[in-house]
LOMAR-599107 format. One record per residue (C-alpha): residue number from 1; residue in one letter; z, x, y. Coordinates in Angstrom, 1 decimal, always signed. Each point is the difference from the previous one (the first is absolute). Example, Ala and Ser with C-alpha at 12.3 -4.5 7.8 and 13.67 -1.06 7.14 Angstrom:
# residues 2
+-----+------+--------+--------+--------+
! pos ! code !      z !      x !      y !
+-----+------+--------+--------+--------+
!   1 !    A !   +7.8 !  +12.3 !   -4.5 !
!   2 !    S !   -0.7 !   +1.4 !   +3.4 !
+-----+------+--------+--------+--------+
//
This chain:
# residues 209
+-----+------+--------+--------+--------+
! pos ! code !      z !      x !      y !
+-----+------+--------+--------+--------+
!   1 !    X !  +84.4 !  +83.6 !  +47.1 !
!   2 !    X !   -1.6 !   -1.5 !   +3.4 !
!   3 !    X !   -1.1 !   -3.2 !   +0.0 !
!   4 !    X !   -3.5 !   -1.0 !   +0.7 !
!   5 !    X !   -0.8 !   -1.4 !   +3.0 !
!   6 !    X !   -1.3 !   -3.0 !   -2.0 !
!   7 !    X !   +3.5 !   -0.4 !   -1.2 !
!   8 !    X !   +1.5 !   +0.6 !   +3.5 !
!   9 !    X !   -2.3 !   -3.2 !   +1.3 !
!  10 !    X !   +0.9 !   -2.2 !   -3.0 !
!  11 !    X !   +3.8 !   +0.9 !   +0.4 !
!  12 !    X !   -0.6 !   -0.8 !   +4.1 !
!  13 !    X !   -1.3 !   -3.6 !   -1.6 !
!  14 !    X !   +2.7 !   -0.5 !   -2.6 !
!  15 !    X !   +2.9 !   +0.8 !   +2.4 !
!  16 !    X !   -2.0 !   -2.4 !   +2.6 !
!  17 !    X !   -0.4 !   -2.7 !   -2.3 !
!  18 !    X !   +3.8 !   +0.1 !   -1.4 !
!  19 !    X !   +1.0 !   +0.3 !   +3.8 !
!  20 !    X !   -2.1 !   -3.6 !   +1.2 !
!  21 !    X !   +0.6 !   -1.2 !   -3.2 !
!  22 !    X !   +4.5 !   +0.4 !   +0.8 !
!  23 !    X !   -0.2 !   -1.1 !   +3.7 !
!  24 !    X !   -2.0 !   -3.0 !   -1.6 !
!  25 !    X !   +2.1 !   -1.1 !   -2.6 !
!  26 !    X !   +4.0 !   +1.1 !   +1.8 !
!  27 !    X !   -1.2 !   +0.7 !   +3.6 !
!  28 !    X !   +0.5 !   +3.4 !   +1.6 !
!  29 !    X !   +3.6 !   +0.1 !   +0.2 !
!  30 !    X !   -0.1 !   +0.2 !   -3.9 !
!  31 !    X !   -2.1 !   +2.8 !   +0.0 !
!  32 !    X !   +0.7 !   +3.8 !   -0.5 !
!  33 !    X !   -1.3 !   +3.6 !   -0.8 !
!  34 !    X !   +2.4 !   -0.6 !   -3.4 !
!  35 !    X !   -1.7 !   -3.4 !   -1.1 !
!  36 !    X !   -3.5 !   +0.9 !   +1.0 !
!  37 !    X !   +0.4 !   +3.6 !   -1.8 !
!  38 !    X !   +1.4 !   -1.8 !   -3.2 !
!  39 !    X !   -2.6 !   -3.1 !   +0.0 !
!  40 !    X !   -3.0 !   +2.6 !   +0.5 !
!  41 !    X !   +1.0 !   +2.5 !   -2.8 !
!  42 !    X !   +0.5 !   +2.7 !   +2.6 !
!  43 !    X !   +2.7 !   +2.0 !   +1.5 !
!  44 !    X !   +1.4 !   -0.8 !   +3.6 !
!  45 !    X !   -1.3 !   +3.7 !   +1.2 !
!  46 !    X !   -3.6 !   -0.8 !   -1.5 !
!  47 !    X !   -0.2 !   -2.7 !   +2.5 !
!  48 !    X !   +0.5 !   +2.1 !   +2.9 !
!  49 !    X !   -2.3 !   +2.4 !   -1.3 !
!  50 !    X !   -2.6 !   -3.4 !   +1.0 !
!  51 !    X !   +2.0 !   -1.2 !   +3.0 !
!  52 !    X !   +1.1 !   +1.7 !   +2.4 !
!  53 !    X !   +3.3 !   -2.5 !   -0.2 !
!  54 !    X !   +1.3 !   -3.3 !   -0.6 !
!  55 !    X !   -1.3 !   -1.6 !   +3.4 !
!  56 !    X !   -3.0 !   +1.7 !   -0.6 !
!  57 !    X !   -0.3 !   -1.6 !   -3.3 !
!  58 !    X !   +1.0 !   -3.4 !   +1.3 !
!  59 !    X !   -2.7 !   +0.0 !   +2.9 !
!  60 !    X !   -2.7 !   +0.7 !   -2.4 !
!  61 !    X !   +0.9 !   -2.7 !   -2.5 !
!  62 !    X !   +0.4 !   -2.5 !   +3.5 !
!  63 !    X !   -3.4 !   +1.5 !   +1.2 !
!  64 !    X !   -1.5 !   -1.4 !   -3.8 !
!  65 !    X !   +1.6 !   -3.3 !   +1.3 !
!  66 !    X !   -2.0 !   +0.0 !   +3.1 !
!  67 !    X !   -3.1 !   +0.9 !   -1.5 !
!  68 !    X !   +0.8 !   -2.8 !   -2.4 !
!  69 !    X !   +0.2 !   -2.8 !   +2.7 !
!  70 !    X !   -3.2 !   +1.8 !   +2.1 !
!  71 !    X !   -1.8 !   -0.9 !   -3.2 !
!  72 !    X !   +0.8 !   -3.3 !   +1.4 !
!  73 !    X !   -0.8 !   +0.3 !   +3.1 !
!  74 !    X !   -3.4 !   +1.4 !   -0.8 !
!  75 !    X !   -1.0 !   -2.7 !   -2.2 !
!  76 !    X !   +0.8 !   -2.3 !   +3.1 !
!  77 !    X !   -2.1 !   +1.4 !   +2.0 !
!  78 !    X !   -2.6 !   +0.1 !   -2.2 !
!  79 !    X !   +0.1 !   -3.8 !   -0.6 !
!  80 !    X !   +1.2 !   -1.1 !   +4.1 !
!  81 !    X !   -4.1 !   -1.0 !   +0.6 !
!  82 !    X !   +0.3 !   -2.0 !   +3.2 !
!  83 !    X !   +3.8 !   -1.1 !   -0.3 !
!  84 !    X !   +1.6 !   +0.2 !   +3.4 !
!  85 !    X !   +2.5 !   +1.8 !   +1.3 !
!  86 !    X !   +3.1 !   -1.8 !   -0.9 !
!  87 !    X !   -1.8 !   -0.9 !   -3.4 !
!  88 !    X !   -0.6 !   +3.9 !   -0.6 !
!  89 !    X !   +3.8 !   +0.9 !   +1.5 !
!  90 !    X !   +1.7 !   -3.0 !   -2.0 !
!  91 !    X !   -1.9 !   +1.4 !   -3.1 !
!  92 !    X !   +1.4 !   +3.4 !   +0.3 !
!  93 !    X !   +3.3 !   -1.0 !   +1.0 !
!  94 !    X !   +0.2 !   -2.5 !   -3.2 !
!  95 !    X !   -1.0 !   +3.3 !   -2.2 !
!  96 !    X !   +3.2 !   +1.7 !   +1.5 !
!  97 !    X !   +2.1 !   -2.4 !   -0.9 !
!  98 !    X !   -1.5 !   -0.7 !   -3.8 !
!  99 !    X !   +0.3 !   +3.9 !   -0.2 !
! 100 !    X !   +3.9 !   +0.1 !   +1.5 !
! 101 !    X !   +0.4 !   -2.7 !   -2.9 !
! 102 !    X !   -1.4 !   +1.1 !   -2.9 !
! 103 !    X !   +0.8 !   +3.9 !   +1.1 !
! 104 !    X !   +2.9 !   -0.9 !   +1.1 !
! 105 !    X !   +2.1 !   +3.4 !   -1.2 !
! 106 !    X !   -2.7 !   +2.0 !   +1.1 !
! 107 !    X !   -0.5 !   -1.2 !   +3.5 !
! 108 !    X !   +3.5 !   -0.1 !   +0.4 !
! 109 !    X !   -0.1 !   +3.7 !   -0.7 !
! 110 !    X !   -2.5 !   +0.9 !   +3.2 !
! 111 !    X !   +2.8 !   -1.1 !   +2.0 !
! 112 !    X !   +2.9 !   +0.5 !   -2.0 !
! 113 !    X !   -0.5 !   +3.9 !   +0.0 !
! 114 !    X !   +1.3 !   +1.9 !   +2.7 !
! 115 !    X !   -0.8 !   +4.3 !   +0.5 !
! 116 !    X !   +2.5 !   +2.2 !   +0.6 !
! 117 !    X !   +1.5 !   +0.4 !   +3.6 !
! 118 !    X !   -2.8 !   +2.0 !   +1.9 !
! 119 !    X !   -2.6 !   -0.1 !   -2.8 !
! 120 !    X !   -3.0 !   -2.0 !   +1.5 !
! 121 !    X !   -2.5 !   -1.7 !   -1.8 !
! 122 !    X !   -3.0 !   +1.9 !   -2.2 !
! 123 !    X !   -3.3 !   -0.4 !   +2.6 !
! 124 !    X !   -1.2 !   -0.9 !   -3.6 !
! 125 !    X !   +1.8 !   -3.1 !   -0.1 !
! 126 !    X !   +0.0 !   -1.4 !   +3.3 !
! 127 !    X !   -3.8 !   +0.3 !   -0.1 !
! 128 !    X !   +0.4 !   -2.3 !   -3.3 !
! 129 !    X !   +1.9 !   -2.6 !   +1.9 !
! 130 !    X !   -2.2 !   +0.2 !   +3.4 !
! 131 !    X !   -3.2 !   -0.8 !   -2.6 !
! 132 !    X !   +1.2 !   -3.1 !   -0.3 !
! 133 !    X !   +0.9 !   -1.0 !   +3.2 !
! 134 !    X !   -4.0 !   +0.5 !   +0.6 !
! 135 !    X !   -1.1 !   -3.1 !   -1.9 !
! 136 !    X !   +2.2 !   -1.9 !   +2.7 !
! 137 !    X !   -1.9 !   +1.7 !   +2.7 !
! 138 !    X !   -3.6 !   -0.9 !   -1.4 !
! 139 !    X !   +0.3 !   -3.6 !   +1.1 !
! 140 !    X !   +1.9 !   +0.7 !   +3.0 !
! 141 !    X !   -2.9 !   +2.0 !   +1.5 !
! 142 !    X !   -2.5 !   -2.4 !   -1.3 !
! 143 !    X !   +2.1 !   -2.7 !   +2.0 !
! 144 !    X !   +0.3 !   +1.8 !   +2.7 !
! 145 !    X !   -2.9 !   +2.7 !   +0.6 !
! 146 !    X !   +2.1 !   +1.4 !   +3.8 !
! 147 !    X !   +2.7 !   +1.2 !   -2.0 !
! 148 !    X !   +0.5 !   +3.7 !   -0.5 !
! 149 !    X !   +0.9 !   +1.3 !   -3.9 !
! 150 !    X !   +3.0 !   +0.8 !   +1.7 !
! 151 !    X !   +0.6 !   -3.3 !   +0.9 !
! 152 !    X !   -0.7 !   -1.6 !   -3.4 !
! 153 !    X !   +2.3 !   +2.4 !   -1.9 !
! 154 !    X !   +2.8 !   -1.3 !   +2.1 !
! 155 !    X !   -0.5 !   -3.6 !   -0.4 !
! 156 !    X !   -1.2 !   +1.2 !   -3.3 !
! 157 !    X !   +3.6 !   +0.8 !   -0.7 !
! 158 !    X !   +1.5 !   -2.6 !   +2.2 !
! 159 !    X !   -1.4 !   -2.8 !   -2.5 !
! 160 !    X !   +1.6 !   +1.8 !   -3.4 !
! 161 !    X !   +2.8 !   +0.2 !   +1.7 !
! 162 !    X !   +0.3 !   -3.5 !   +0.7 !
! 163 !    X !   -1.0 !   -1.2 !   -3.4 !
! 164 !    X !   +1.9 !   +2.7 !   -1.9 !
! 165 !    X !   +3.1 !   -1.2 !   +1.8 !
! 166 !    X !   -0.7 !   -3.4 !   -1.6 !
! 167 !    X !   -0.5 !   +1.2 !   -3.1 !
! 168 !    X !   +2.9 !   +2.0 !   -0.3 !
! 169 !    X !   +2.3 !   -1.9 !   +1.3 !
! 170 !    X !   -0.9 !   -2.9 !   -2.2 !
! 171 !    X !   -0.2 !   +2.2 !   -3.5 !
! 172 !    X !   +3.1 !   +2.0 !   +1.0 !
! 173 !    X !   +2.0 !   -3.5 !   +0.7 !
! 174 !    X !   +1.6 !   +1.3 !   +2.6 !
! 175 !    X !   -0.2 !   -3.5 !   +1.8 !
! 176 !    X !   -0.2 !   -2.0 !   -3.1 !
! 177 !    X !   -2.9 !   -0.1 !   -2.7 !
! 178 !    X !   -3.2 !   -1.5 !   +1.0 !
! 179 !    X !   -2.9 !   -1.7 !   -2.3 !
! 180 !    X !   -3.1 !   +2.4 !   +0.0 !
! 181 !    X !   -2.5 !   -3.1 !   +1.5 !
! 182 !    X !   +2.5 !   -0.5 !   +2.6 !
! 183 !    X !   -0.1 !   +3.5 !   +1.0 !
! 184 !    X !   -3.9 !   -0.2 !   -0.4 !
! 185 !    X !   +0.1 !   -2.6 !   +2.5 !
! 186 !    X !   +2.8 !   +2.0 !   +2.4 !
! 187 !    X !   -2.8 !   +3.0 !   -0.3 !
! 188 !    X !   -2.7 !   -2.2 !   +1.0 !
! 189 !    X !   +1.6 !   -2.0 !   +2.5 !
! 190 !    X !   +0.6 !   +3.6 !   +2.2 !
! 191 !    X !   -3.5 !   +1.4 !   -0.8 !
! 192 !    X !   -2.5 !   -3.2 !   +1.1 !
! 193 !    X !   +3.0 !   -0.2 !   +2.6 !
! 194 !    X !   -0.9 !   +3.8 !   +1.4 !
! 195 !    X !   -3.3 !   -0.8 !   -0.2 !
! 196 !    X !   -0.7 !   -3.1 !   +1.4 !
! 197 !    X !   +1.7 !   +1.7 !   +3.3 !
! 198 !    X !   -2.1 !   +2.9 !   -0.2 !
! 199 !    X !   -2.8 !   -2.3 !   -0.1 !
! 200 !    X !   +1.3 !   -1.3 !   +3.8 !
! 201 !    X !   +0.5 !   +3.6 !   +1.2 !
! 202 !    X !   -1.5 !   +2.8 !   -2.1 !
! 203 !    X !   +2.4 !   +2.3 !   -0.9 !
! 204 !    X !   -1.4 !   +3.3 !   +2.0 !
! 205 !    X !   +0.5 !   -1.7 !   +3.0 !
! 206 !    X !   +4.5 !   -1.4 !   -0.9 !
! 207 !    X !   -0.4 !   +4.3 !   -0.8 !
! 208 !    X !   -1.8 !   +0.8 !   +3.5 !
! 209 !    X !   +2.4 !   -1.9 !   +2.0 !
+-----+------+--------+--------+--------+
//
């Protein structure tokens, strides 16, 4: 007999939950179609009558992740008042790392999965990620009125970068473990660093030259 599409949405959510709920717990390398399917009460083909396939499944569990640390970022922006700009950057950045520590499975997972050779990713997804990168280019505009949006989503990116390669170096102990307030402090160091100098030459003009 059919299912209803009431069941069809609360199977979606049960294979979603049991999915986050894996990569959590074991990481993503742990997971597959056969623990999912067995942990959900469902067979493997059931969940690819939901999902079009496993990375498919994987990017919608990460973009629940993302939405989960945006949360985050919303409430931040919704208490940053008259903070400055470091203040408002060194707050965000500090959220990425609490959320790489106490997620740590899962935001391994965002970079840990790879698509198949030639498969690019959903438009769906990337527009999750790029949401994000626009509560980094609030205060950059506000900072600096001359830039262009173009402009801001760069440096926009340029900062995460710089502070996620702190962070995941450190949590991944690839150069040895480092204390969480010591990396607060690293994080901070580079942000009041960047912005004292863009305080001496705005940053639309180091992009104009």
């Amino acid at each position: 007999m059919p299912i209803s599409p009431e069941q069809k949405e609360e199977l979606t959510q049960r294979i979603l939950e049991v999915t986050e709920r894996q990569i959590a717990e074991n990481g993503l390398a742990a997971v597959s179609t056969r623990s999912i399917a067995r942990e959900a009460g469902c067979s493997g083909g059931s969940i690819y009558t939901r999902f079009s396939d496993f990375d498919d499944l994987v990017l919608a569990v990460n973009s629940r992740a993302l939405a989960r640390f945006g949360a985050v970022l919303d409430r931040l922006a919704a208490e940053a008042g008259n903070l400055s700009i470091e203040d408002r950057l060194i707050a965000m950045a500090f959220a990425y790392l609490d959320f790489a520590l106490s997620e740590r499975n899962s935001w391994s997972a965002l970079f840990e999965h790879r698509l198949a050779d030639g498969d690019t990713l959903p438009d769906w997804h990337r527009r999750d990620h790029l949401r994000l990168f626009a509560y980094i280019e609030a205060p950059l505009l506000e900072f600096d009125p001359e830039l262009t949006e173009e402009q801001a989503g760069q440096l926009a990116r340029t900062l995460y970068s710089a502070v996620h390669g702190i962070v995941s170096v450190s949590i991944e102990d690839r150069l040895g473990r480092v204390e969480t307030e010591v990396l607060r402090r690293q994080i901070a160091v580079v942000l009041q660093g960047i912005a004292a100098g863009w305080r001496q030459v705005p940053p639309s003009r180091l992009l104009a030259r």
